[in-house]
C-alpha positions in Angstrom: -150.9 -50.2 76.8 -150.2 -50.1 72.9 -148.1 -47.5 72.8 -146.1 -49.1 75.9 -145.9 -52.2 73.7 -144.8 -50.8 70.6 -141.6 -48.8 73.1 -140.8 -52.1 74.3 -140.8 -53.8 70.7 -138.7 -50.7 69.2 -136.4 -51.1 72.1 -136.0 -54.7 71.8 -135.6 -54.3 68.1 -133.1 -51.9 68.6 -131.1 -54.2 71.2 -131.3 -57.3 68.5 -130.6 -55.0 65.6 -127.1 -53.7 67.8 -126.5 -57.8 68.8 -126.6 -58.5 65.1 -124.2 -55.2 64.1 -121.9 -56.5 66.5 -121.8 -60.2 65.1 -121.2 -59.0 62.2 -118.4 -56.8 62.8 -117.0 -59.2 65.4 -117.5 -62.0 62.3 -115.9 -59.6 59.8 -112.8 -59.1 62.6 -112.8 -62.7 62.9 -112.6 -63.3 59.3 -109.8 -60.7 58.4 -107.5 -62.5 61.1 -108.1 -65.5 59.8 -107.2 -63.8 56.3 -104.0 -62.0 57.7 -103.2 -65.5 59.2 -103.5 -67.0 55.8 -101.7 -64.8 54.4 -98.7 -65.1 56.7 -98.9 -68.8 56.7 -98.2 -68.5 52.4 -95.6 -66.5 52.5 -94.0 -68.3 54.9 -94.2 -71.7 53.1 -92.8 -69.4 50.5 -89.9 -68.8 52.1 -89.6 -72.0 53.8 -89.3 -73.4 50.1 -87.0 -71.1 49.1 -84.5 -71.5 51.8 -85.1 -75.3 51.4 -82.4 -77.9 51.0 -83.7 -78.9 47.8 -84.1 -75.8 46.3 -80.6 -74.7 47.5 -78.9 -77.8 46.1 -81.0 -77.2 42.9 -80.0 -73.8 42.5 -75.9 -74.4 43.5 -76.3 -77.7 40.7 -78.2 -75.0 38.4 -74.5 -72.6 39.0 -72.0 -75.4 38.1 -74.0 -76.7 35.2 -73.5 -72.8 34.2 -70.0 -72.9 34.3 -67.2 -74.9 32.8 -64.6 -73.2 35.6 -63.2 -76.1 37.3 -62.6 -74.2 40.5 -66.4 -72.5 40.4 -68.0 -76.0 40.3 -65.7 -77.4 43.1 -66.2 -74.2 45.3 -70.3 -74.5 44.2 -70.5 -78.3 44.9 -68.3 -77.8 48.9 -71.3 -74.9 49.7 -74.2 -77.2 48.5 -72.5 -79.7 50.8 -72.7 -76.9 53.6 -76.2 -76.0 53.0 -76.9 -79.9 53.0 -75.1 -80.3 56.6 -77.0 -77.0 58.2 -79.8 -77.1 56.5 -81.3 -81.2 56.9 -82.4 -81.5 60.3 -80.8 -84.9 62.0 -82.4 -87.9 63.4 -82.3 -86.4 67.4 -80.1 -83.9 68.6 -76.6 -85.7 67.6 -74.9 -86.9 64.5 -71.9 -89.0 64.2 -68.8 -88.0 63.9 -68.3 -89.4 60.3 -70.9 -86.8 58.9 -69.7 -84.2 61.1 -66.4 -84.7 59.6 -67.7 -84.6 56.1 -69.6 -81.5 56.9 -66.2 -79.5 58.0 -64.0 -80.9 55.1 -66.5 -79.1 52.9 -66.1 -76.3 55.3 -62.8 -75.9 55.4 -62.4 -76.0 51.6 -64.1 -72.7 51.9 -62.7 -70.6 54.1 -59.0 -71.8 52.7 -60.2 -70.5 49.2 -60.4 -67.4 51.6 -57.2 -67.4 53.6 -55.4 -69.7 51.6 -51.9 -69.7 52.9 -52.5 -68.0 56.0 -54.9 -71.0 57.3 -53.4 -74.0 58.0 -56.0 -76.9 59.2 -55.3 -80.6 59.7 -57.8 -83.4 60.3 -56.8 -86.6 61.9 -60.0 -89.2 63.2 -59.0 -92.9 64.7 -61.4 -94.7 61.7 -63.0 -96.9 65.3 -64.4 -93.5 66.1 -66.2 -92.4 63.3 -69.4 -93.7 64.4 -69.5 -91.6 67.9 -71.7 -89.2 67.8 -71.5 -85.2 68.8 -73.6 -82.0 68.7 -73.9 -81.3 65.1 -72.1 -78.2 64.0 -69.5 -78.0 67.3 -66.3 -78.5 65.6 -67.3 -76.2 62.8 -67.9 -73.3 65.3 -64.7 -74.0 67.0 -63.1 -73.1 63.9 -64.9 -70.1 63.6 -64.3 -68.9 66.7 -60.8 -69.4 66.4 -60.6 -67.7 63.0 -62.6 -64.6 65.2 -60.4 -63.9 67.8 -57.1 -64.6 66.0 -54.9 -63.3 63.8 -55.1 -64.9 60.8 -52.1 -63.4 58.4 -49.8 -64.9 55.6 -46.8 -64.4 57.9 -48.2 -65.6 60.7 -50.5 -68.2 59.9 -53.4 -69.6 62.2 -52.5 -73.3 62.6 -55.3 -75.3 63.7 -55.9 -79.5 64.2 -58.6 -81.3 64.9 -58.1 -85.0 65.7 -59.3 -87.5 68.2 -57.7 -88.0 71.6 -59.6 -91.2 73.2 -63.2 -90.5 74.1 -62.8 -87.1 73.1 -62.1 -84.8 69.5 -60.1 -82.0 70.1 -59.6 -78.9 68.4 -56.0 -77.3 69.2 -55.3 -74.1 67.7 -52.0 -71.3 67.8 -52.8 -68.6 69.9 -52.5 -65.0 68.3 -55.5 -63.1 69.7 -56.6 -59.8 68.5 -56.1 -56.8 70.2 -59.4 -56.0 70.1 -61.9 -58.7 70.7 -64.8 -59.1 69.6 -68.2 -59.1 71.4 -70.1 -62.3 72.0 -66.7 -64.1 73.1 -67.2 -67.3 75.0 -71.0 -67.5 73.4 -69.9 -69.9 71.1 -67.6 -72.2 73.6 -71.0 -71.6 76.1 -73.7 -73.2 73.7 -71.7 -76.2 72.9 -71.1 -76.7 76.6 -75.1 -76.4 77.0 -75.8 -78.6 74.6 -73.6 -80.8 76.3 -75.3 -80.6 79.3 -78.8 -80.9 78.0 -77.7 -84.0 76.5 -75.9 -85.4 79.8 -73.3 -86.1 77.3 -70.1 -84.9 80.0 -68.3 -81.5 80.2 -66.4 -80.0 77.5 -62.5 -79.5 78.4 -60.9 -76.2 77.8 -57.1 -75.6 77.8 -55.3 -72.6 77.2 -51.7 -71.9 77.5 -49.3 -68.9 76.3 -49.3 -70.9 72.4 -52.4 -72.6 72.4 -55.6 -73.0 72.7 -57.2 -76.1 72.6 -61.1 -77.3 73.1 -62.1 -81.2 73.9 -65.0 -82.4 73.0 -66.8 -86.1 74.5 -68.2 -88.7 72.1 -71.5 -90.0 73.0 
């Protein structure tokens, strides 16, 4: 009977002494996740800071105060203006048309500094319009897109105007497409139009002819 008693003891023993190993290393498992997770969580307010508005704008101040270039500081002061734009999340899903506007001047000062005489870009808004409100970014990835699938060349130059047209901005550019397009044509034209839809905002209008191609845009 003793001996019998002492088995059971021993076993149960051995069955708390294997419960307690197995806390432990489910604790220690536990504990090195939560580390990992720590860990990730710091470097990623790291970068978070880093690619922060107000470390970018400190940074692009930091480069004109570093140089007496007038064209450097202009150039540095239209990309912190950029940043700004992309980089400050707006009130909602919309932003009006005035800050869109200021967001693609800055824009467009950059990629003439690239193209210079081969771009040619005019902006025309009604001033009663100003306060509509669009997607933000749209009319700055119409430009891209039609920078991407044109020619862009000093002797042909890429003409392209934005102005408003009644409830609508439109964005009418010469037609010279590439020979060889690129993929991911149409992805562009295809989010604004979501977003459009999401929003219940109307349908975006898209015109093409043998010249031109031209995109319209509702305000909200």
């Amino acid at each position: 009977m003793l001996f019998r008693g002492s088995i059971v003891n021993a076993f149960l023993y051995f069955i708390a002494y294997n419960m307690f190993l197995s806390a432990e290393n489910q604790r220690t498992v536990i504990e090195n996740q939560r580390l990992k997770h720590e860990n990730l969580e710091a470097r990623l307010h790291a970068l978070q800071q880093q690619l922060s508005p107000h470390f970018l704008f400190n940074s692009l101040s930091t480069l004109v105060s570093l140089t007496h270039d007038e064209a450097v500081q202009r150039y540095s002061m239209q990309l912190s203006n950029i940043y700004r734009y992309l980089l400050t999340p707006p009130e909602g899903y919309m932003v009006t048309l005035c800050k869109e506007i200021d967001f693609i001047n800055a824009y467009i000062y950059i990629i003439k500094e690239r193209f210079e005489d081969a771009l040619k870009i005019s902006v025309y808004i009604a001033p009663e319009v100003l306060s509509r409100k669009i997607p933000p970014a749209s009319l700055q990835l119409l430009l891209e897109n039609a920078i991407k699938h044109n020619v862009v060349a000093a002797e042909t130059p890429l003409e392209i105007e934005i102005f408003t047209q009644g409830n609508y901005v439109v964005v009418k550019n010469t037609l010279a497409a590439l020979n060889d397009i690129q993929d991911g044509e149409g992805i562009g034209l295809f989010n604004i139009s979501e977003r459009y839809r999401l929003l219940g905002g109307g349908e975006v209008a898209i015109e093409k002819s043998a010249i031109h191609f031209t995109v319209k845009l509702p305000l909200l």
